[in-house]
C-alpha positions as CSV (number, residue, x, y, z in Angstrom):
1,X,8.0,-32.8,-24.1
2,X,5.9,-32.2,-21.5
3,X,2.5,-34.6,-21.4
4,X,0.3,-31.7,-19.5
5,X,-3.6,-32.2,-21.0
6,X,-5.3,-28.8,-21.2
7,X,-8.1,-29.9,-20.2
8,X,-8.3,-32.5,-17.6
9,X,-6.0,-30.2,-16.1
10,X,-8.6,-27.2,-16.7
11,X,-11.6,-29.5,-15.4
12,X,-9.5,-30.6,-12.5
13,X,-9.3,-27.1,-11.7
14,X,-13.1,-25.8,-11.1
15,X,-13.5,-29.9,-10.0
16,X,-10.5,-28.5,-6.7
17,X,-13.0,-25.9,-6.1
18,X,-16.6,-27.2,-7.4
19,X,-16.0,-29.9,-4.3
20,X,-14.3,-28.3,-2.0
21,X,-16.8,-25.1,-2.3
22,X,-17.3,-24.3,1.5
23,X,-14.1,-24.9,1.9
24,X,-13.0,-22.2,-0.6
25,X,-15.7,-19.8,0.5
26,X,-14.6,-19.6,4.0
27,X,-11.2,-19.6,3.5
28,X,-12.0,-16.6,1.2
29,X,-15.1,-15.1,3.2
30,X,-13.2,-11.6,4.1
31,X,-12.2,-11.4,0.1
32,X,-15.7,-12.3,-1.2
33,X,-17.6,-10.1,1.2
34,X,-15.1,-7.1,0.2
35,X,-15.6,-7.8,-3.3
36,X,-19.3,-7.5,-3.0
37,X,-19.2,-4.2,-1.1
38,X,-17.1,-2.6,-3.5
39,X,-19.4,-3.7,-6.7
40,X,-22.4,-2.6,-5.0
41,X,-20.8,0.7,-3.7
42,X,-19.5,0.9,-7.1
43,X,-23.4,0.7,-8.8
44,X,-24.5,3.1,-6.3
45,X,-21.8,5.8,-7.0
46,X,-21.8,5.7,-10.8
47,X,-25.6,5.9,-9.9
48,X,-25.3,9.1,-8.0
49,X,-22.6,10.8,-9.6
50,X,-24.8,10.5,-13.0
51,X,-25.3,13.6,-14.8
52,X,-23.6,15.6,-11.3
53,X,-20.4,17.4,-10.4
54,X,-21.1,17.1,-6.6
55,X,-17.1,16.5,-5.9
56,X,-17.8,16.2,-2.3
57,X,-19.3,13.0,-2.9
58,X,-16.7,11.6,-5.8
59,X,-14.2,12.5,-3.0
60,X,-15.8,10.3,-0.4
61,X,-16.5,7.5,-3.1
62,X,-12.4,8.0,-3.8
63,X,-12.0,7.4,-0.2
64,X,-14.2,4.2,0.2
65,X,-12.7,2.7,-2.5
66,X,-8.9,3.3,-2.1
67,X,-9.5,1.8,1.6
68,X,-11.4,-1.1,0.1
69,X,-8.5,-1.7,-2.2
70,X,-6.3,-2.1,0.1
71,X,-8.3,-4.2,1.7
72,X,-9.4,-6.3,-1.1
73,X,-5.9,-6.9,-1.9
74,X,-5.1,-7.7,2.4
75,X,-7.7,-10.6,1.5
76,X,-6.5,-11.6,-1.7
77,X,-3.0,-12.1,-0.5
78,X,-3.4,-15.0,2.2
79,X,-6.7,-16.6,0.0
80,X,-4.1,-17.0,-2.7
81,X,-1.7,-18.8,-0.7
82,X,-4.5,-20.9,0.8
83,X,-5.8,-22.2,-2.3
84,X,-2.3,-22.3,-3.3
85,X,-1.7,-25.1,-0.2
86,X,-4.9,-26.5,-0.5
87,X,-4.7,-27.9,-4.0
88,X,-1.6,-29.2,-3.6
89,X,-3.0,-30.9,-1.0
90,X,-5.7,-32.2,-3.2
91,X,-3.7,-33.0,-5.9
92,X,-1.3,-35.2,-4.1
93,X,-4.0,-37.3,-2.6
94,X,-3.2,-36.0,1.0
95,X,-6.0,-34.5,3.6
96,X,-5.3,-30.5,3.6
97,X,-4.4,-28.8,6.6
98,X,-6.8,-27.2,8.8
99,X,-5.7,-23.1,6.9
100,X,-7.0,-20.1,8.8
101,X,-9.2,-17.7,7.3
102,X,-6.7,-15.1,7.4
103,X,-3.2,-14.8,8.2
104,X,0.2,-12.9,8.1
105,X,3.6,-14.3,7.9
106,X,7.3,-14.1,6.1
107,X,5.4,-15.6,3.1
108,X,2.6,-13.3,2.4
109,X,4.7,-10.2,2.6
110,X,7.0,-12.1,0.2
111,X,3.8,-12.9,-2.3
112,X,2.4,-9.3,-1.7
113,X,5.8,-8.3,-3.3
114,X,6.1,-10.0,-5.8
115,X,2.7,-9.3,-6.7
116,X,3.3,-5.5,-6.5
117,X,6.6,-5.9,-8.3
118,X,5.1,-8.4,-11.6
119,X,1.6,-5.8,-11.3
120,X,4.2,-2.8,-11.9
121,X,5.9,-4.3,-14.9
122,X,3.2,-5.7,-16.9
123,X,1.3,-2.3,-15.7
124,X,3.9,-0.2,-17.7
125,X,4.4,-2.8,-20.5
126,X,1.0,-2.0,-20.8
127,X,0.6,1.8,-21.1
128,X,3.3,1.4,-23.6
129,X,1.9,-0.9,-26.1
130,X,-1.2,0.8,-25.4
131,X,0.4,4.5,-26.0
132,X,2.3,3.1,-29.4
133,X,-0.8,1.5,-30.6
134,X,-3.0,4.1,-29.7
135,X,-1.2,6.7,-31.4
136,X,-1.1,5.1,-34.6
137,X,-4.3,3.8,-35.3
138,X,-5.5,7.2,-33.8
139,X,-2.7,9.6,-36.0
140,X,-4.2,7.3,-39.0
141,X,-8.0,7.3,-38.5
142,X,-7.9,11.0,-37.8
143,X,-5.9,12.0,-40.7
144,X,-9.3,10.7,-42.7
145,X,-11.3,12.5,-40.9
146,X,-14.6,12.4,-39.7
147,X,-15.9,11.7,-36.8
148,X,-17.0,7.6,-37.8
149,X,-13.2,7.6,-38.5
150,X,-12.4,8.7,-35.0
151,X,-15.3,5.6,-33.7
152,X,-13.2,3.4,-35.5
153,X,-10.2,4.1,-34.5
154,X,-11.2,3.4,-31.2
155,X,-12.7,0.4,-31.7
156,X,-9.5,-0.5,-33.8
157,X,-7.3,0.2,-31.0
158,X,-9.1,-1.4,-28.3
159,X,-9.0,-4.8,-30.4
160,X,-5.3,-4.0,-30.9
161,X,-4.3,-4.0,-27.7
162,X,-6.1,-6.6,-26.6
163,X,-4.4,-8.9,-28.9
164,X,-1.0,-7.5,-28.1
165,X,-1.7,-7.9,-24.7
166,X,-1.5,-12.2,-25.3
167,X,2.3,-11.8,-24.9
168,X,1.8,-10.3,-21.4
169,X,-1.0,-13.2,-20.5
170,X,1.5,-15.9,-21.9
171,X,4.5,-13.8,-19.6
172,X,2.4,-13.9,-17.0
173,X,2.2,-17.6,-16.9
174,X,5.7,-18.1,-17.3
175,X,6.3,-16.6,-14.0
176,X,2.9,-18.7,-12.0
177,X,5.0,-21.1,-10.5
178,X,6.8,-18.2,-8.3
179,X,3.7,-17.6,-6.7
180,X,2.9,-21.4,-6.0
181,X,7.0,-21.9,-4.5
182,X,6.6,-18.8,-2.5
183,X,3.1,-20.2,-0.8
184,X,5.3,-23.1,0.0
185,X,8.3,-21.6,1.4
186,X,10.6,-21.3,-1.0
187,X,12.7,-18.7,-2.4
188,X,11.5,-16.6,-4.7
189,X,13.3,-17.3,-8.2
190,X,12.0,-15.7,-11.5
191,X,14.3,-17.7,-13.2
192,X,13.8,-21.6,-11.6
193,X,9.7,-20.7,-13.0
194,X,10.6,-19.6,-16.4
195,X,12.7,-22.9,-16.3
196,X,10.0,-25.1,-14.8
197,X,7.2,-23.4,-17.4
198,X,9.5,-24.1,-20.3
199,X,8.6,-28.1,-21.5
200,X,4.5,-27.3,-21.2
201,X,4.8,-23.5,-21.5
202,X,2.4,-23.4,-24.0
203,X,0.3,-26.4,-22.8
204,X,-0.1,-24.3,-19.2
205,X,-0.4,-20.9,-21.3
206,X,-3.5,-22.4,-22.6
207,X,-4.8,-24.4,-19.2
208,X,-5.1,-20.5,-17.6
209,X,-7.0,-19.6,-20.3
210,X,-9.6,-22.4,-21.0
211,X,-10.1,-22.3,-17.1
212,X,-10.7,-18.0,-17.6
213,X,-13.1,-18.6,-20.9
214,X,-16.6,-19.5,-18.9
215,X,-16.1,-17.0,-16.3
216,X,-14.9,-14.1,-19.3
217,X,-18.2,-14.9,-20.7
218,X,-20.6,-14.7,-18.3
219,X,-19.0,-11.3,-17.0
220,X,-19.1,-10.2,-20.8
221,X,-23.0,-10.9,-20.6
222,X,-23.7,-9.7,-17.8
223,X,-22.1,-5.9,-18.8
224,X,-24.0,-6.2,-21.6
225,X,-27.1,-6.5,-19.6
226,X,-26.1,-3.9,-17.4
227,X,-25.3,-1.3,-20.6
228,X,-29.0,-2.4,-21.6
229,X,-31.1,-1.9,-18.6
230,X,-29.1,0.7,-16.3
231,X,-31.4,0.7,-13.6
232,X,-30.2,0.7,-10.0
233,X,-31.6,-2.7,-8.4
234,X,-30.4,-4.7,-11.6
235,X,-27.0,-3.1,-11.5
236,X,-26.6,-4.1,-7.9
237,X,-27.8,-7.5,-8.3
238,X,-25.6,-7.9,-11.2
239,X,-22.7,-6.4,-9.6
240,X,-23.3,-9.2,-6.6
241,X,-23.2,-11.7,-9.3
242,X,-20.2,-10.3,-10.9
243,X,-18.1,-10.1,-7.3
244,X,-19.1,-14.1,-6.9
245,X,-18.2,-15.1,-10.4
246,X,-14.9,-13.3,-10.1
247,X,-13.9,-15.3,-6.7
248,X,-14.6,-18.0,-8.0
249,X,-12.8,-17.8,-11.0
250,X,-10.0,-16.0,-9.1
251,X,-9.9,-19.3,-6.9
252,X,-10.1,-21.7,-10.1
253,X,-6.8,-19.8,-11.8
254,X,-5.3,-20.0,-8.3
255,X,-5.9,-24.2,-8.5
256,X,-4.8,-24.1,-11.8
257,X,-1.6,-22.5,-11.3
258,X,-0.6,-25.2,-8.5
259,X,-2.0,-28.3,-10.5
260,X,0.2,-27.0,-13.4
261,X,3.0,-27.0,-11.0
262,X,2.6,-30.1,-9.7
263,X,2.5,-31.4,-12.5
264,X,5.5,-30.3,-14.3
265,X,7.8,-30.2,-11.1
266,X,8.1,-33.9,-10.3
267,X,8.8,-33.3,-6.5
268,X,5.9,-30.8,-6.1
């Protein structure tokens, strides 16, 4: 039975990056400063496009945004296997190494793929469970008719989903310690993490998700805000603030994936 603690493991998390907060922000300048672009490019557009059809502009937007995709995720690849190193670092007691800001090798192409390849899967396990439940709370509710049927139904759905989409969350960290073995070297091997997972699966399961809860919240708040007061300077501001808390909670999953690890794989 595995003796992981939610959360000391969860505080040590945000503690990795709460102390070592320079250290994460350089080593994930070029993915913060793309995030930030894209959320205030993002306020600007919906901004513009309001009430338009100007699709010389939406096609430009398109444009900016598909290249700052890819180059968010160019970022996010080497960051992750930074933080990845750097924790383990931490967590064993020994002096990181001296990580560059940005780099290519064997193993990010390996953790790009794997990404792509997980991303695909849960994408279409997703549009499934979202097609089945949507079409029968939405065959249901209409069959009542009325139009605060059809609201409902949508609301209905929406909660649906989201609460069969904990099976794909608990999946998901089932197969974390691939990603923390790949930023090491190793071989990828779905099955070796479903193995490792297995005593604390539930334990770790819930470590992701405490360490997620603060940073859910404030973005939940701050959308609200933003629904309220849709005006231009406070959406951009907000958006800033939503680009920072996501790195940062991006970074905090990332240390609590390879504390988890280290922590149920003995040699780690």
């Amino acid at each position: 039975m595995s003796t992981l603690s939610v959360t000391v493991t969860a505080q040590n998390a945000w503690n990795v990056i709460r102390f070592n907060f320079q250290t994460i922000v350089r080593l994930g300048m070029i993915l913060l400063a793309l995030m930030v672009i894209g959320e205030i490019l993002g306020a600007i557009g919906e901004n513009s496009m309001a009430g338009t059809q100007n699709m010389a502009m939406a096609g430009v937007l398109g444009l900016i945004g598909l290249v700052l995709l890819i180059g968010t995720i160019a970022a996010y690849i080497p960051f992750s296997v930074n933080v990845h190193l750097f924790t383990l670092a931490v967590g064993a007691g020994r002096a990181p190494e001296d990580l560059p800001m940005f780099r290519w090798r064997k193993i990010e192409w390996l953790y790009l793929l794997w990404v792509i390849i997980l991303g695909i899967c849960f994408a279409i396990i997703f549009m499934i469970v979202a097609f089945i439940v949507g079409g029968i709370f939405g065959f249901g509710m209409a069959a009542g008719g009325g139009t605060g049927g059809l609201g409902m139904a949508a609301i209905m759905t929406a909660a649906m989903i989201f609460i069969l989409l904990f099976p794909l969350y608990y999946l998901a960290s089932r197969l974390s310690f691939l990603f923390v073995e790949i930023a090491q070297g190793m071989k990828p091997d779905i099955g070796a993490s479903w193995k490792q997972t297995a005593p604390g699966h539930f334990k770790i399961f819930l470590t992701y998700l405490l360490i997620s809860l603060p940073f859910l919240a404030a973005t939940i708040v701050l959308a609200i805000i933003v629904a309220l007061l849709p005006v231009l300077v406070l959406q951009i501001v907000i958006g800033v603030l939503v680009a920072f808390i996501n790195f940062i909670w991006t970074a905090c999953l990332l240390a609590g994936m390879a504390l988890c690890y280290q922590h149920e794989v003995p040699a780690a």
